[in-house]
Biopython code that builds the backbone (N, CA, C, O; Angstrom):
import numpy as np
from Bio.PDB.StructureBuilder import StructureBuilder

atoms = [
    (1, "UNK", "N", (98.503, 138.517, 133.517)),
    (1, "UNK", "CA", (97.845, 139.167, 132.415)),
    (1, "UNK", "C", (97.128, 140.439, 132.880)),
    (1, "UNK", "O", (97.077, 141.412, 132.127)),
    (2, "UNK", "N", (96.608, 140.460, 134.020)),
    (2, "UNK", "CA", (96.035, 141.308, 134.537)),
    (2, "UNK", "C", (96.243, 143.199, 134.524)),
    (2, "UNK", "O", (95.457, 144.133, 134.357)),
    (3, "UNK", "N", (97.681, 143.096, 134.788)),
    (3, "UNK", "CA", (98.671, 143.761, 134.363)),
    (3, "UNK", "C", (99.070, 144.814, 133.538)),
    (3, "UNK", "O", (99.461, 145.981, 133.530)),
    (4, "UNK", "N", (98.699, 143.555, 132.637)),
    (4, "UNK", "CA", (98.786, 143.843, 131.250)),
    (4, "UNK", "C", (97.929, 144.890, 130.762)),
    (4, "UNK", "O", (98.353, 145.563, 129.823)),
    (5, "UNK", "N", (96.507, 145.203, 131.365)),
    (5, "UNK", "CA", (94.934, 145.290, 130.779)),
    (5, "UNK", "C", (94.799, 146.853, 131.307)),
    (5, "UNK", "O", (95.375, 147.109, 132.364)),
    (6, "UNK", "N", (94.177, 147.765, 130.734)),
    (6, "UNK", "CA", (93.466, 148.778, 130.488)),
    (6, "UNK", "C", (92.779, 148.747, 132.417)),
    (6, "UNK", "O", (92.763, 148.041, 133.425)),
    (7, "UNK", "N", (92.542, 149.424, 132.139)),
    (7, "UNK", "CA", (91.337, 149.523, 133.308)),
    (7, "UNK", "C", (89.981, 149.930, 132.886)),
    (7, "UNK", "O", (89.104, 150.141, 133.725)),
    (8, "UNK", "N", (89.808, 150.029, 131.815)),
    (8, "UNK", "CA", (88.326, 150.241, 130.754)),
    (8, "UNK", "C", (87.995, 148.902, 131.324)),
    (8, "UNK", "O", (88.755, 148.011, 131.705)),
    (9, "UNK", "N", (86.321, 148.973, 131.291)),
    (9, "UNK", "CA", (85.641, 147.901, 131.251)),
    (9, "UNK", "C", (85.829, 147.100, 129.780)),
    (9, "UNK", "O", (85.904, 147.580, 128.649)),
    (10, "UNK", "N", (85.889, 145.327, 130.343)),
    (10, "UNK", "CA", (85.744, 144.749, 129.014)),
    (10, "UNK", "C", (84.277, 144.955, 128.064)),
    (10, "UNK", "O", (83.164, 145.007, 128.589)),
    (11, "UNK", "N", (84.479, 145.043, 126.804)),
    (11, "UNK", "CA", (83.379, 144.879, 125.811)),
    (11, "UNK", "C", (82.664, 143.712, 125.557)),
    (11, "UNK", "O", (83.394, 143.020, 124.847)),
    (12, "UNK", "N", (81.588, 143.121, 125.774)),
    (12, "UNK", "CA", (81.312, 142.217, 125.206)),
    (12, "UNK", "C", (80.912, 141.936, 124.050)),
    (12, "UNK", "O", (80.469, 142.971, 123.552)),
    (13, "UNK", "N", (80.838, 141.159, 123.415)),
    (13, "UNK", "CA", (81.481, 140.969, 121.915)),
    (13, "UNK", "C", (79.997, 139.955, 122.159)),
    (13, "UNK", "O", (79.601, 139.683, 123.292)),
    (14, "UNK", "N", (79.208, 139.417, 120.742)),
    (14, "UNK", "CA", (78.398, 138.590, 120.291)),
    (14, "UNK", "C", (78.899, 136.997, 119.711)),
    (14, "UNK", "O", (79.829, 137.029, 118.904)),
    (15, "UNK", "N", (78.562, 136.165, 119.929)),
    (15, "UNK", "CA", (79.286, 135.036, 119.316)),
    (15, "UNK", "C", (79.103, 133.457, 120.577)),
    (15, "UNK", "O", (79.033, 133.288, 121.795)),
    (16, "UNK", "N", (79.099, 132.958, 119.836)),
    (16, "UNK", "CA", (79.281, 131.396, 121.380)),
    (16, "UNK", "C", (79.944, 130.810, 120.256)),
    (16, "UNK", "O", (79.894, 130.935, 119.032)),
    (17, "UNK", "N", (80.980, 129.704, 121.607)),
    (17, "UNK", "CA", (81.729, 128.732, 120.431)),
    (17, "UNK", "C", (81.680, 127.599, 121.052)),
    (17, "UNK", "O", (82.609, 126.794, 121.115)),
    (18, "UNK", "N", (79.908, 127.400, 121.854)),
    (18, "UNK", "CA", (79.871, 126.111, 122.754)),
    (18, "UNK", "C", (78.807, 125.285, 121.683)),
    (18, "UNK", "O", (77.918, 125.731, 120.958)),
    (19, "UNK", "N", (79.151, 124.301, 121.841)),
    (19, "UNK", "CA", (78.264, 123.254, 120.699)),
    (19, "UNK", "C", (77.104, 123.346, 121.167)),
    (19, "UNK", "O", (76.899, 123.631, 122.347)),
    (20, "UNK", "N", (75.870, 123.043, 120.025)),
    (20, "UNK", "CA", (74.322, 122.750, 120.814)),
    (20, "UNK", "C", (74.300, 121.847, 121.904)),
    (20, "UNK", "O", (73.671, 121.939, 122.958)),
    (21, "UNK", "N", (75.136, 120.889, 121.479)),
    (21, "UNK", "CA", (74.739, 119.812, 122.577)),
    (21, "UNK", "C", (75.139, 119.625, 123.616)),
    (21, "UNK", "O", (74.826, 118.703, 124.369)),
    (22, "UNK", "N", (75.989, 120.592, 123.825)),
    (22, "UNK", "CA", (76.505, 121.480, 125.260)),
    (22, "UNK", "C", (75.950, 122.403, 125.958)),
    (22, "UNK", "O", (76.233, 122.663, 127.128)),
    (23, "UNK", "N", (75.075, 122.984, 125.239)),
    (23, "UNK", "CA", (74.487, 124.461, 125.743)),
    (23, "UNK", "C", (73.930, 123.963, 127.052)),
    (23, "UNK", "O", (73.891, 124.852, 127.903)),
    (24, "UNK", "N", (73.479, 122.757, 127.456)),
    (24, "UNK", "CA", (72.353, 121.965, 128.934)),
    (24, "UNK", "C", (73.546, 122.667, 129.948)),
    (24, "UNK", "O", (73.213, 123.346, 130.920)),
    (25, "UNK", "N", (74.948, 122.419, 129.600)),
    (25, "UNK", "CA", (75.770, 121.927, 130.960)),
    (25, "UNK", "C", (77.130, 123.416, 130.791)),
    (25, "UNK", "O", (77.958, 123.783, 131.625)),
    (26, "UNK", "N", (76.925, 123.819, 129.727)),
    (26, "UNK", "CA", (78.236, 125.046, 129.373)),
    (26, "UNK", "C", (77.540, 126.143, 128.706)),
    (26, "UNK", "O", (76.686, 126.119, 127.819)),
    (27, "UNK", "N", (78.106, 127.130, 129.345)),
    (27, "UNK", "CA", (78.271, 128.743, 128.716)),
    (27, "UNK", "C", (79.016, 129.324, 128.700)),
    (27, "UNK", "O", (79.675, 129.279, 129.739)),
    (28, "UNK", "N", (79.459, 130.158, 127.770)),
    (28, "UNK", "CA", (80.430, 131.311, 126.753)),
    (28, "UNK", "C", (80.328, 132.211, 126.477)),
    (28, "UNK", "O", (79.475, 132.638, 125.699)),
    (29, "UNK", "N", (81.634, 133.149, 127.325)),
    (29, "UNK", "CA", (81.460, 134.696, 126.910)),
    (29, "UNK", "C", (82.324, 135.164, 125.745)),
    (29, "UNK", "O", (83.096, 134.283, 125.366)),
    (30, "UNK", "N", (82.399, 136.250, 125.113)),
    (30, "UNK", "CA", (83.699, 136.839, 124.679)),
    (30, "UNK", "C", (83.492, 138.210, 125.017)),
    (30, "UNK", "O", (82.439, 138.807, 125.241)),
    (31, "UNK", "N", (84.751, 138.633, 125.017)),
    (31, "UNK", "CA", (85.067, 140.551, 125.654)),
    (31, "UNK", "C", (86.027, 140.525, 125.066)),
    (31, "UNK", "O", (86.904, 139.663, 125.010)),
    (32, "UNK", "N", (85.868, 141.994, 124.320)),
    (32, "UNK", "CA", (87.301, 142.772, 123.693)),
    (32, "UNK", "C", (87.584, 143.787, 125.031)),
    (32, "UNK", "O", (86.889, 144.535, 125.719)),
    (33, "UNK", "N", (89.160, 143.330, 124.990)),
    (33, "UNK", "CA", (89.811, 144.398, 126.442)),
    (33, "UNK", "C", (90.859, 145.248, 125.418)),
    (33, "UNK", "O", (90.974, 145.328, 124.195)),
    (34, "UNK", "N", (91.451, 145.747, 126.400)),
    (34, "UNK", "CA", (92.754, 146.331, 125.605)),
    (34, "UNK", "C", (94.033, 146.364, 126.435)),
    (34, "UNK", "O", (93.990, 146.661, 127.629)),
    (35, "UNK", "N", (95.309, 146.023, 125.736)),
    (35, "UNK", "CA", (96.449, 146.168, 126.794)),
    (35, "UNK", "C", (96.910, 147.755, 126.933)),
    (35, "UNK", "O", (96.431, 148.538, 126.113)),
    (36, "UNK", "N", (97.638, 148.156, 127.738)),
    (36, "UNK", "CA", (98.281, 149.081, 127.780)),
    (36, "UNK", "C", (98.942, 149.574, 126.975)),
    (36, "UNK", "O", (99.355, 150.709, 127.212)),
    (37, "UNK", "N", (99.339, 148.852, 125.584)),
    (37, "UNK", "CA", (99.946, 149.214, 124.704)),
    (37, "UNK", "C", (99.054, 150.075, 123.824)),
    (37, "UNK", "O", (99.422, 150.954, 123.045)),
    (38, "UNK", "N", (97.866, 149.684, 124.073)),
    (38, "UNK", "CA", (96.815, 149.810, 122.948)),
    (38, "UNK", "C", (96.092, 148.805, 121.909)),
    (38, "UNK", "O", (95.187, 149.020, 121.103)),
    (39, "UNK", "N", (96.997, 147.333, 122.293)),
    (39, "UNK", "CA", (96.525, 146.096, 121.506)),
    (39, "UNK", "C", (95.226, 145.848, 121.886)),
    (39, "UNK", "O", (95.125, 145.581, 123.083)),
    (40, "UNK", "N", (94.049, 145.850, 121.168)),
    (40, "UNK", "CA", (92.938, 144.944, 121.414)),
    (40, "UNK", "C", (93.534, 143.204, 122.166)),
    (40, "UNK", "O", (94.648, 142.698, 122.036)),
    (41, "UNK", "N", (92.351, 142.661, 122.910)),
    (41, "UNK", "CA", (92.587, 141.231, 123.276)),
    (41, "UNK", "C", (91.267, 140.911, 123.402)),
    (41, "UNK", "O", (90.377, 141.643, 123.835)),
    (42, "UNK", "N", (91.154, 139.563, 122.927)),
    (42, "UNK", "CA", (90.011, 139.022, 123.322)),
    (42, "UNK", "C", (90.227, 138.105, 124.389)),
    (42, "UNK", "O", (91.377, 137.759, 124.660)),
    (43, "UNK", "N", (89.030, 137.577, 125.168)),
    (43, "UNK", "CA", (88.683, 137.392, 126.170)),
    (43, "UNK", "C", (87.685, 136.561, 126.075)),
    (43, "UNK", "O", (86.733, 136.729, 125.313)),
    (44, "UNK", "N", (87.847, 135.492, 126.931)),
    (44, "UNK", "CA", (87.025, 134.319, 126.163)),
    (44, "UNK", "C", (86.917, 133.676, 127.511)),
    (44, "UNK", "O", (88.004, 133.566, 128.078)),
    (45, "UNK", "N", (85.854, 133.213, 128.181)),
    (45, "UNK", "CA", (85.186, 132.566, 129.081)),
    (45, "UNK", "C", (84.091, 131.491, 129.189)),
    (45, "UNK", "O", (82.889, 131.682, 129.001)),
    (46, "UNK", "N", (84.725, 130.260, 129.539)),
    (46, "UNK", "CA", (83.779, 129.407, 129.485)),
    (46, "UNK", "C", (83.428, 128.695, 130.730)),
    (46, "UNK", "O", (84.327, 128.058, 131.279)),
    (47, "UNK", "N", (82.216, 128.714, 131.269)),
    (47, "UNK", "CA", (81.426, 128.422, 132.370)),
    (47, "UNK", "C", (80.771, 127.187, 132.312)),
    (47, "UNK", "O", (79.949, 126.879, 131.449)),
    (48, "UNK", "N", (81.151, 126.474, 133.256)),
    (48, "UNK", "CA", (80.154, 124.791, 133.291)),
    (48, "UNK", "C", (79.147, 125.054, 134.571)),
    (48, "UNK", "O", (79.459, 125.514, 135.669)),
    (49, "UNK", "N", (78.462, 124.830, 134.327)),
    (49, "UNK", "CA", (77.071, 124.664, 134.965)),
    (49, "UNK", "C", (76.142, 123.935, 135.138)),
    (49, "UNK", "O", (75.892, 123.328, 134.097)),
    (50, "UNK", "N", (75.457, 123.668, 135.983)),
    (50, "UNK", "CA", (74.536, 122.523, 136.106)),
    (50, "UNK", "C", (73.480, 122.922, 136.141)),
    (50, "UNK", "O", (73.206, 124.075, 136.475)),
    (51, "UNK", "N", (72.481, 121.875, 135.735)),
    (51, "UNK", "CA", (70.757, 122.209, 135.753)),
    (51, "UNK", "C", (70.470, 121.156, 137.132)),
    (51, "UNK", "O", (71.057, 120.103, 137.384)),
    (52, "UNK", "N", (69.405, 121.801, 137.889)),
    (52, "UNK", "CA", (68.802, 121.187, 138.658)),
    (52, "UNK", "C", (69.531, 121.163, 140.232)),
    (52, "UNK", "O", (70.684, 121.588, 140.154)),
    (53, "UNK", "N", (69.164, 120.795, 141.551)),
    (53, "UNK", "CA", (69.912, 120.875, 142.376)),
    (53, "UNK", "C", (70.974, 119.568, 142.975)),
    (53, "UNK", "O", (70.695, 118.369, 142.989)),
    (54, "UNK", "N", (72.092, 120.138, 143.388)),
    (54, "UNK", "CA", (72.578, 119.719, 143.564)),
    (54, "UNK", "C", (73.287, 119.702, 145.218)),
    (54, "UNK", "O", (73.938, 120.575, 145.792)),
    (55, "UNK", "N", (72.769, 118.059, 145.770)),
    (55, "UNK", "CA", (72.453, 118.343, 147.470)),
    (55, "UNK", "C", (73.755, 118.595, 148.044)),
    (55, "UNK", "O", (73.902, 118.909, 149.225)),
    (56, "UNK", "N", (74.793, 118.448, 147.136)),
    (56, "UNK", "CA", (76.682, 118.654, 148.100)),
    (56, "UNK", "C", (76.937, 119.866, 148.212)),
    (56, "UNK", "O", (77.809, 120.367, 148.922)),
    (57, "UNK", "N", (75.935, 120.579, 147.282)),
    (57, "UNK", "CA", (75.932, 122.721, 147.113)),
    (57, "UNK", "C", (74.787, 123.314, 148.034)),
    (57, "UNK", "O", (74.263, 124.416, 147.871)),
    (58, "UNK", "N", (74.495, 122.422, 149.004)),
    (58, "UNK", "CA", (73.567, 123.381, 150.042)),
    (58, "UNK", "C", (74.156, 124.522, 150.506)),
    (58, "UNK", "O", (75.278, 124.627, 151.003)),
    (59, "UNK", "N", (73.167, 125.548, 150.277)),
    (59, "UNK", "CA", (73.675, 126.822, 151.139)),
    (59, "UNK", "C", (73.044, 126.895, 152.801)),
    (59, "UNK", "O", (73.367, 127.822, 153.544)),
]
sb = StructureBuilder()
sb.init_structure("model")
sb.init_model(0)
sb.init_chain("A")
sb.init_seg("    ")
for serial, (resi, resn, name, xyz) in enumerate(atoms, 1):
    if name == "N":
        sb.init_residue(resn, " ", resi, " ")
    sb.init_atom(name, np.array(xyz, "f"), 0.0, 1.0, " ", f" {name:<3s}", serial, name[0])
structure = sb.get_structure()
């Protein structure tokens, strides 16, 4: 897909499509990119995450 894509930075766009009762453990992006053609694409990223530490992720 990569390829595919503009070399413009993506846009980020306003919106979440993660439930409340998810928000503790997940987060959500969206970005409008564009292909080379000129098609808009959206871009949609979702991140799991944890609260609190976790001792197997020592740095």
């Amino acid at each position: 897909m990569q390829e595919r894509l503009t070399d413009d930075l993506p846009e980020p766009l306003p919106g979440s499509y993660v439930d409340d009762n998810l928000r503790n453990t997940y987060s959500d992006r969206l970005f409008k990119a564009w292909l080379l053609d000129d098609s808009p694409v959206i871009i949609y990223v979702l991140i799991e995450h944890k609260n609190g530490m976790c001792l197997s992720l020592t740095v």
